[in-house]
Steps between C-alpha positions, in 0.01 A plus 500: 500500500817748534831454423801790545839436405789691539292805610769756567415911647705786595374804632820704490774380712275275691469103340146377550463201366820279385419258265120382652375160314216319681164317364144518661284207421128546345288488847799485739509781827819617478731717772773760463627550803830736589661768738478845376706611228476191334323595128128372629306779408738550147399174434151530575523791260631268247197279545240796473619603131591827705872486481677420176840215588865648423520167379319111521143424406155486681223287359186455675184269342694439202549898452842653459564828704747635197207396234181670682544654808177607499369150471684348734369764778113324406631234606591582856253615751694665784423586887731743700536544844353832534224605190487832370141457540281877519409521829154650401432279241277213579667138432256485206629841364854395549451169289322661218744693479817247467234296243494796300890537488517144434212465226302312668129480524338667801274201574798273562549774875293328693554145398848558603406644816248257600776204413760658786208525738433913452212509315306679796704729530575686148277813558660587862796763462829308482610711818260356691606134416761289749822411371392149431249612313705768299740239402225249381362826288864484382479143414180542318637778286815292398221218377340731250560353163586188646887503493653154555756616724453722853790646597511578898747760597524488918089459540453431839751760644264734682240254540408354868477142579143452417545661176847348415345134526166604275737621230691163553182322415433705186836446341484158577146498379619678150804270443264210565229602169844510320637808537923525448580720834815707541534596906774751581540558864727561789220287720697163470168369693246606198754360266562134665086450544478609115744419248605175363863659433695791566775695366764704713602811352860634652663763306340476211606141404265192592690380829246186485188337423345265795150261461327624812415253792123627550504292861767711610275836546377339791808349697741730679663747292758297232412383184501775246623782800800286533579404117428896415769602781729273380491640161501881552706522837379610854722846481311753415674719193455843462472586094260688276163338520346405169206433654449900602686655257329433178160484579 
């Protein structure tokens, strides 16, 4: 479902991503996982049709990034961890609006809505809504036009407890109808209850690539914490953050 080889990105004198190749299968939940700095949000960028490669090549559903960008962006839905969502707008308003962006019939709103489990709420102001429920507004816009792949940048961040473990359900929920799910977090917990694999991102090269042991989420902390230590180091480094810098 994607492939990227050799994906390569400067931005000045700072290296973002050194030679990236990795592979997502078609309805696999995949992680990126990796300290600051270490060319996850370049990457992501990559993904989104947003940023253009140095170098290396992106496919995604059998569309090349170099070929038609604009393409391959149809073809991912994504959800951020904060929405730029109007604040006066009502959720229905806010949807409508992405649908027109996207070309995509009005009607299909609150189908998508009503799938994540926020059809009842589309005509309250978004400001009014929790964060749970802002982020499943967020899921339901990255559905419009059906994309085959979601791509999760950090979703449960500023979500509590109750609300972290209802989003769980939903991913889970999408990637079981068939969905090919990219999760990119810092939460190593959201990550090891999730995804089938995961990538480690250090640097800008690809320091590994580990099958996740689901059954591990709910021993003592190991598993994945300890394999994603080992790979990245416990010393924290003080460099220029990709993560911040090129948003």
């Amino acid at each position: 479902m994607i492939t990227a080889a050799g994906l390569q990105k400067r931005y000045g004198a700072v290296h973002a991503l050194r030679g990236v190749d990795f592979t997502v299968r078609e309805g696999e939940t995949f992680g990126i996982i990796g300290p600051n700095g270490a060319g996850k949000t370049t990457l992501l960028k990559v993904l989104l049709g947003l940023v253009r490669p140095d170098s290396g090549t992106v496919a995604i559903a059998g569309v090349d990034l170099a070929a038609d960008p604009v393409r391959l962006r149809r073809s991912v839905g994504y959800v951020p961890q904060r929405d730029g969502f109007d604040e006066g707008a009502t959720g229905r308003e806010a949807l409508e609006f992405l649908a027109g962006l996207r070309g995509v019939p009005r009607d299909e709103v609150a189908e998508r809505a009503a799938a994540v489990g926020v059809g009842k709420l589309l005509d309250r102001p978004v400001g009014t809504l929790s964060g749970g429920q802002r982020q499943r507004l967020s899921v339901a816009a990255s559905l419009l036009g059906d994309p085959p792949v979601l791509l999760l940048d950090e979703p449960t961040a500023s979500l509590d407890p109750r609300a972290t473990a209802a989003f769980r359900t939903l991913v889970a929920e999408l990637a079981a109808a068939g969905r090919t799910v990219v999760l990119c977090s810092h939460l190593l917990d959201d990550v090891e209850r999730l995804c089938g694999r995961v990538m480690v991102l250090l640097d800008g090269r690809v320091a590994a690539v580990e099958t996740v042991d689901r059954q591990a989420a709910t021993r003592p902390p190991g598993g994945l914490e300890a394999r994603f230590l080992a790979a990245v180091g416990t010393e924290e480094v003080d460099e220029e953050d990709d993560d911040d810098d090129h948003k």
